[in-house]
C-alpha positions in Angstrom: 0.0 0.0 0.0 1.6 3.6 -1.2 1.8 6.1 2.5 0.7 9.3 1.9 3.7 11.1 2.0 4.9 8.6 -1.6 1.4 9.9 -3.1 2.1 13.4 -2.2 5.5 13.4 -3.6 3.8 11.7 -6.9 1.2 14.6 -6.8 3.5 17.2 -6.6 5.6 16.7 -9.7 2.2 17.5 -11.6 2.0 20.9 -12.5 -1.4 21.4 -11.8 -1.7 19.9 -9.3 1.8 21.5 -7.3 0.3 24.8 -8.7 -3.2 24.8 -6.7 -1.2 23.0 -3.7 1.1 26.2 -3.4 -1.5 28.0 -4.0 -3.3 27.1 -0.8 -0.2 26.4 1.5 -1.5 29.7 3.8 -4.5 28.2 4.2 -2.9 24.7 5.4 -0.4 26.5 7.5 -3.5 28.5 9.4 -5.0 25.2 9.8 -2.1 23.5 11.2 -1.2 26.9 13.3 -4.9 26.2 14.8 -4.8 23.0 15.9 -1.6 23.3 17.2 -2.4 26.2 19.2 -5.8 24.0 20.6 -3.1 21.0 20.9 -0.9 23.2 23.4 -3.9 24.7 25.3 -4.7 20.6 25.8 -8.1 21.3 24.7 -10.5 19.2 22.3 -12.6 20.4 19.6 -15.8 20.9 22.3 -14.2 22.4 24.8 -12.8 25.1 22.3 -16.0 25.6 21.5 -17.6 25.7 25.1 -14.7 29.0 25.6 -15.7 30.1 22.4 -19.3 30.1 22.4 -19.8 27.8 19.8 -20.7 24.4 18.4 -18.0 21.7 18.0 -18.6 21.0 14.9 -18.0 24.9 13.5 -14.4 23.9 15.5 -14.0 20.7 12.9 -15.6 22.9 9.9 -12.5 25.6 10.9 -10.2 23.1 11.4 -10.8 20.9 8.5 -10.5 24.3 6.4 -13.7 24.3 5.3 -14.4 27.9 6.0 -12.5 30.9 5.9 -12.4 32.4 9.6 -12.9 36.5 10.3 -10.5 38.2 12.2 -12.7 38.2 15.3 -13.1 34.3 15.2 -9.3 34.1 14.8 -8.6 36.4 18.0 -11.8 34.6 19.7 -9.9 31.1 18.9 -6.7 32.6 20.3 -8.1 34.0 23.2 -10.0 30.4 24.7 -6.3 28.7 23.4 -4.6 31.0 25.7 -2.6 32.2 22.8 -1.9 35.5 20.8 -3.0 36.1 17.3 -0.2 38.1 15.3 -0.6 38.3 11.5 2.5 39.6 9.2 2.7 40.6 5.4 5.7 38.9 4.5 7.1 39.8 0.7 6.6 37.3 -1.5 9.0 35.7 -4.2 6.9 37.6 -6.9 7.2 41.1 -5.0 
């Protein structure tokens, strides 16, 4: 059976398919940055949402990167992981 990480690496010398994934790596590295942050606060998906105000499930939606979050759910999510939300503009390799 190919491991993920082999099908990835397969993926990736597509063009198309390298181009959307770069693409999208901001997205992936908010996601990641999230669940991390929920990891460290040793916190599960419903008792981020308990702090938050919320359902579990909008935690999985945000966390599986189905939706885009505002900047007040971002310092919302920060605040119940005991964490501190900082955003940068970084210049790109295209600027």
């Amino acid at each position: 059976m190919t491991r993920l990480t082999d099908l990835k690496k397969q993926w990736l010398k597509e063009p198309g398919f390298r181009a959307e994934y770069e693409r999208l790596g901001p997205e992936f590295e908010l996601i990641r940055e999230l669940i991390e942050a929920r990891s460290r606060a040793g916190l599960t998906q419903a008792q981020l949402a308990e702090r938050m105000g919320t359902q579990q499930a909008a935690i999985a939606r945000l966390e599986g990167g189905r939706v885009r979050p505002s900047m007040d759910t971002l310092r919302r999510y920060a605040k119940a992981t005991g964490s501190r939300l900082h955003v940068t503009l970084e210049a790109g390799a295209d600027a």
